[in-house]
C-alpha positions in Angstrom: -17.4 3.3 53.3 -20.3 4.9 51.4 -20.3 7.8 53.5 -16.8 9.2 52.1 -17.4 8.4 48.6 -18.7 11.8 47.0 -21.0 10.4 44.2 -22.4 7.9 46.5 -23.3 10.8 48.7 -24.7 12.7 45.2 -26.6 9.4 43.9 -28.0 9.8 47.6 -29.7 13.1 46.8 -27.1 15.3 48.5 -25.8 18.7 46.6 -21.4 19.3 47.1 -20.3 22.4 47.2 -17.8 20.6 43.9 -19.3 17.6 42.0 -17.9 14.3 41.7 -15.9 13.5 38.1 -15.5 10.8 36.1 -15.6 10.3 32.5 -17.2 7.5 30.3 -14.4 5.5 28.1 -12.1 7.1 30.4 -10.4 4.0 30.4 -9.3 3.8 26.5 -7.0 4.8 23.5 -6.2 8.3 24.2 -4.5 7.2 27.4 -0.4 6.2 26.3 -1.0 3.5 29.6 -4.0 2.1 27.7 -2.5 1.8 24.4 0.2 -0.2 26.0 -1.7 -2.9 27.7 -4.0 -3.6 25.0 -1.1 -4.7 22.8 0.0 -7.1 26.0 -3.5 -8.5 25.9 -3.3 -8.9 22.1 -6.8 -7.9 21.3 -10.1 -6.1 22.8 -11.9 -9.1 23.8 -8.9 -11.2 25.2 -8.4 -7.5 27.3 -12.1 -7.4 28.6 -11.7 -11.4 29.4 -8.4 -11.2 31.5 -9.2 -9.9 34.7 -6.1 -8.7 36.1 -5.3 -6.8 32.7 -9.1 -5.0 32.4 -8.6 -4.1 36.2 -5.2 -2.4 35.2 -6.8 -0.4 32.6 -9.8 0.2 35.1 -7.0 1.6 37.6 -5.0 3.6 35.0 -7.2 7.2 34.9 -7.9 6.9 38.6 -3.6 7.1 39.3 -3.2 9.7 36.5 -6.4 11.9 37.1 -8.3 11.1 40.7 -11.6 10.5 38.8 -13.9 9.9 42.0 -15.2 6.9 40.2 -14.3 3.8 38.2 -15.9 2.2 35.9 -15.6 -1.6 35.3 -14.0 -1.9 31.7 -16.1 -4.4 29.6 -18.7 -3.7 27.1 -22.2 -4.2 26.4 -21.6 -6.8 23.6 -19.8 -9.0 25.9 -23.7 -10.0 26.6 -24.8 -10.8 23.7 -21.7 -13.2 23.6 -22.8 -15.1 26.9 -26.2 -15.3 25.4 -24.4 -17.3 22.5 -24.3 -14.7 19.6 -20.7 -14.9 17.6 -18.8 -11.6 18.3 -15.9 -10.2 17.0 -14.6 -7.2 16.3 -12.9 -5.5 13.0 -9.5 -3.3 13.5 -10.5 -0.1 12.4 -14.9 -0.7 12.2 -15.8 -1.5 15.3 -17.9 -5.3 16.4 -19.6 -7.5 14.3 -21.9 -10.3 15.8 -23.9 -13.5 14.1 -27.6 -11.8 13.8 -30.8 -12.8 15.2 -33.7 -11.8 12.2 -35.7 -14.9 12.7 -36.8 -17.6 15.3 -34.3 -20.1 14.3 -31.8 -17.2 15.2 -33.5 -16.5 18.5 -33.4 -20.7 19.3 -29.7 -21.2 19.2 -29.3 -18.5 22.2 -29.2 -19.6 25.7 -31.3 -18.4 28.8 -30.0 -16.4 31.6 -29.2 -18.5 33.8 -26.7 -19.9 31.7 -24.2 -17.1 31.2 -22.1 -16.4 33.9 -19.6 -19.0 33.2 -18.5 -16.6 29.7 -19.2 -13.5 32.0 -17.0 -15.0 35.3 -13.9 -13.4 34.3 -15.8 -9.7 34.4 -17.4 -10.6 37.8 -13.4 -11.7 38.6 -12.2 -7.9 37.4 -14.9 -6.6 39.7 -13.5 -8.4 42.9 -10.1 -7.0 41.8 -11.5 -4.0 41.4 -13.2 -3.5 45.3 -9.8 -4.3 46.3 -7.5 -2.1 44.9 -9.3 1.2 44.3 -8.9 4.3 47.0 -11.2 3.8 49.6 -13.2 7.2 48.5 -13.7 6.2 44.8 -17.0 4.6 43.6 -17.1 1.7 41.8 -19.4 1.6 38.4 -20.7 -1.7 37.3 -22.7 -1.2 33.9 -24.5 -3.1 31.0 -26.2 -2.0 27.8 -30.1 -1.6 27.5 -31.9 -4.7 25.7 -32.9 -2.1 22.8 -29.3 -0.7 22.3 -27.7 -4.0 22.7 -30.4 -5.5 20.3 -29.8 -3.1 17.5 -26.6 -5.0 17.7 -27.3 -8.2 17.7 -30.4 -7.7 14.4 -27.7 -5.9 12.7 -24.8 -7.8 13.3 -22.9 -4.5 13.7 -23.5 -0.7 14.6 -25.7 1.0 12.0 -26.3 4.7 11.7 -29.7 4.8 12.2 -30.6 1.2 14.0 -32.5 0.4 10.9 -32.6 -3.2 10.8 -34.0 -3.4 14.5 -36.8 -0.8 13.3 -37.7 -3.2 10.7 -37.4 -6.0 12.6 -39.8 -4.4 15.7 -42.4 -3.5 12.8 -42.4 -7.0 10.4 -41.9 -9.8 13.2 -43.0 -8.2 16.7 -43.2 -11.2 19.1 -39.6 -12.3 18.0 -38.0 -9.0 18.2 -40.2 -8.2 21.7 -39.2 -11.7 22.9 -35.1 -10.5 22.1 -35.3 -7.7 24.1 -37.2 -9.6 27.4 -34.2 -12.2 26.6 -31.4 -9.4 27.2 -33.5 -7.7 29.6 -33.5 -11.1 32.0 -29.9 -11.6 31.1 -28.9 -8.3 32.0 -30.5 -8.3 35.3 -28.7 -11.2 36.1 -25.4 -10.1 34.9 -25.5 -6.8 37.0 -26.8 -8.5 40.4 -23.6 -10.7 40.3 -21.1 -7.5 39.6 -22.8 -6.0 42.6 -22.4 -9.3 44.4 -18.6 -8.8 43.5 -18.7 -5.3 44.5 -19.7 -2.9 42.4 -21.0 0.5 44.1 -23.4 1.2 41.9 -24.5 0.5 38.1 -25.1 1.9 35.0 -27.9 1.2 32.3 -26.2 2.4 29.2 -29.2 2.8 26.1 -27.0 4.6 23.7 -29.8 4.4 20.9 -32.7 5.4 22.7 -32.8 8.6 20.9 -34.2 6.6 17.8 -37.2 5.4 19.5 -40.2 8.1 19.5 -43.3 7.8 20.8 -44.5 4.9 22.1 -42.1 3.0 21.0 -39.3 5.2 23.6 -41.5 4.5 26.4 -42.1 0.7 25.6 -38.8 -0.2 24.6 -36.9 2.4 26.5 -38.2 3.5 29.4 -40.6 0.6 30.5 -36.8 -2.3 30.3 -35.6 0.3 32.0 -38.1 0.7 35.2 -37.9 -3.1 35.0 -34.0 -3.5 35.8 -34.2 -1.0 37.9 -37.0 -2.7 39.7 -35.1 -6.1 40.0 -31.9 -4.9 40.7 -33.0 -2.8 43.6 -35.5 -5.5 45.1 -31.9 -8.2 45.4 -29.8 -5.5 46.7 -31.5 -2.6 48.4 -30.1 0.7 48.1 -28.5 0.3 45.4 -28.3 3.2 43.3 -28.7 2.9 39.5 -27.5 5.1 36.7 -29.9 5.3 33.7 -28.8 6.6 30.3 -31.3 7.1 28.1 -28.6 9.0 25.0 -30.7 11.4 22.8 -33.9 11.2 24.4 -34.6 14.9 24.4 -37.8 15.3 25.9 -38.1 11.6 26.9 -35.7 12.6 29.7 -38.1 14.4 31.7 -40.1 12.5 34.1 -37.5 9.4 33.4 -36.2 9.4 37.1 -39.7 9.1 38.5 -40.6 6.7 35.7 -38.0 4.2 35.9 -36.7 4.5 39.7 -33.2 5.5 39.0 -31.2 7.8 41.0 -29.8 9.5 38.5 -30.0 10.8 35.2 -27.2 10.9 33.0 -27.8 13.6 29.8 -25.9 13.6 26.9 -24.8 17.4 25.2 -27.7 17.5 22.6 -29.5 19.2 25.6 -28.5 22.5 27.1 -27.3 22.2 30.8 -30.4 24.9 31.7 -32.9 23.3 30.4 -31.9 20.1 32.0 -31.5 21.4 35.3 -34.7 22.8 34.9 -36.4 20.0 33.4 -34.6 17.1 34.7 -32.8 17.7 38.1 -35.9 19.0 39.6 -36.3 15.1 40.0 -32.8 14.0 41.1 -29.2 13.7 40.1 -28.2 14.0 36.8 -24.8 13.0 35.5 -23.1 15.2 32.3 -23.0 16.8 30.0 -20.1 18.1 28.5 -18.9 17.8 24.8 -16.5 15.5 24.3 -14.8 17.3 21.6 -13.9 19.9 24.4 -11.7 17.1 25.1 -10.1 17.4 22.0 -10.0 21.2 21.2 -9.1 22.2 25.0 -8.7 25.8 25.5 -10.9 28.5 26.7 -13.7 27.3 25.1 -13.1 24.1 27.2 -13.0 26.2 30.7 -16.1 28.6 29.5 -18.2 25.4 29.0 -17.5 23.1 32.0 -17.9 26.5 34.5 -21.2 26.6 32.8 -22.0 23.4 33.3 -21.1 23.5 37.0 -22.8 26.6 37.5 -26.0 25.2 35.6 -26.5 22.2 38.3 -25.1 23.9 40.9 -28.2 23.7 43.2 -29.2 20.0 42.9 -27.3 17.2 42.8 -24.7 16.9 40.2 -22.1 14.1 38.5 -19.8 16.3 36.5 -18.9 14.0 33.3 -19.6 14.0 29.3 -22.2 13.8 27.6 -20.5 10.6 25.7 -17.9 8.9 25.7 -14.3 10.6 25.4 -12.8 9.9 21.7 -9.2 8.4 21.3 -8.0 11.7 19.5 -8.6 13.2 23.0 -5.7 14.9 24.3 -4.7 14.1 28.2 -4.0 17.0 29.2 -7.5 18.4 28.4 -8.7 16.0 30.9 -6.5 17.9 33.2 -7.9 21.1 32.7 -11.4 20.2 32.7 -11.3 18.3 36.1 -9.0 21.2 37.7 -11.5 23.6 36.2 -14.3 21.7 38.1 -12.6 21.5 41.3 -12.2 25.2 41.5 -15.3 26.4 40.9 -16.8 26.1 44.4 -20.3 26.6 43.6 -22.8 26.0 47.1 
């Protein structure tokens, strides 16, 4: 069914006259639907563990909107978790984890073969998922990147400027290098088994990479990344793969022919010209509008997301944010920007 699924037929190189849609966290608090069955689930964690509720909420912006893709609702931390890390998450400040800061830490966690009994209930929402979405919408399995996902689990919690996992990289370097590997195997493993369930395609979410410069982006960034990539595409060929290296500025050019993946998602930090300049003279990229245009609305809204269009309009394209929409976003900005993309025929 590949053939009449529009962002497969983008993440295959080819160029639509209108780009496929979807937004990441579409599935979340600004949505009335969401809102409802996360208070039937109780909690986040007990929502991303029952299948048939996180397939719901998967399913809710594809009846409301016709995104032409989903993506599997979960979250990157749910990893760490399988891995044996305590997790949690505060009402109001977001997860908190047990932290790994020195070998002892690093012992208690278990190897990768060894988490898909936690994770079995995600692989479960996937199955549900190939079922009961329209025949002509992708599927999006995804995990975090071992460096985002370990800025977590050094912390304990999100930080503003990943500072303990800096520290960490420069005072005890095996233990922090032999973290990452750890997460890298684990996520390998945990992605080939939500395409074994049936997911379309994946998506390698580093949401900190912007904080690694140097050698440090291309070690711990791009290099896990052409790794995955690697792996996941050697156990199921043609798989396309989604990279997301968030605030990497320059770092995003050369990343598709660095790492493999077919396509380059951009956050907003960089301008839609330079990207398509830059960037989609390798492949498809995936963004990049504001997502406080999906709070604001308006013209400004419509001026931007014609740009964007416009902008990528003779390469492949994914239309979508250039993070994740906010839960003060109002619905009916969603509206607009999709019916603003789907009208501006552009090839």
């Amino acid at each position: 069914m590949a053939e009449t699924k529009k962002m497969m037929r983008v993440l295959a190189g080819e160029t639509l006259p209108t780009p496929p849609i979807w937004m990441m966290r579409q599935a979340g608090r600004y949505l009335p639907e969401y809102r409802a069955t996360r208070a039937q689930a109780g909690d986040f964690l007990s929502l991303c563990y029952n299948s048939e509720l996180a397939a719901e909420v998967t399913l809710q912006p594809i009846r409301r909107y016709g995104f032409d893709a989903a993506i599997l609702f979960a979250d990157i931390l749910l990893v760490p978790q399988a891995l044996g890390a305590d997790l949690w998450f505060v009402t109001g400040e977001g997860p908190r984890l047990s932290t790994i800061t020195e070998q002892g830490d690093f012992n208690k966690l278990v190897g990768r073969d060894d988490i898909h009994d936690h994770l079995a209930p995600v692989y479960e929402t996937v199955r549900i998922l190939s079922k009961e979405l329209p025949s002509e919408t992708t599927l999006i399995g995804f995990a975090g990147m071992p460096w985002t996902v370990a800025t977590y689990m050094i912390a304990g919690r999100g930080t503003p400027d990943q500072g303990p996992a800096h520290r960490l990289m420069q005072t005890n370097t095996p233990l922090f290098e032999a973290l990452l590997m750890r997460i890298e195997e684990a996520t390998v493993e945990y992605l080939s088994m939500q395409v074994q369930a049936g997911a379309d395609c994946v998506k390698l979410f580093d949401s900190w990479a912007g904080s690694l410069k140097g050698d440090a982006f291309h070690k711990y960034a791009l290099e896990p990344a052409a790794r995955i990539t690697s792996a996941l595409k050697a156990r199921h060929p043609g798989l396309p793969v989604i990279a997301f290296p968030r605030e990497a500025g320059e770092g995003y050019v050369g990343f598709h022919k660095a790492t493999g993946a077919d396509c380059v998602a951009l956050d907003n930090s960089v301008s839609p010209s330079w990207a398509a300049a830059n960037v989609q003279k390798d492949g498809c990229v995936q963004g990049n509008l504001a997502s406080s245009h999906m709070v604001t609305g308006g013209q400004a809204l419509i001026d931007e997301t014609q740009a964007i269009v416009e902008a990528f309009s003779n390469g492949p394209h994914i239309f979508n944010l250039g993070h994740g929409i906010t839960p003060d976003a109002d619905p009916d900005n969603v509206s607009l920007m999709i019916e603003t993309v789907r009208a501006a025929q552009t090839v």
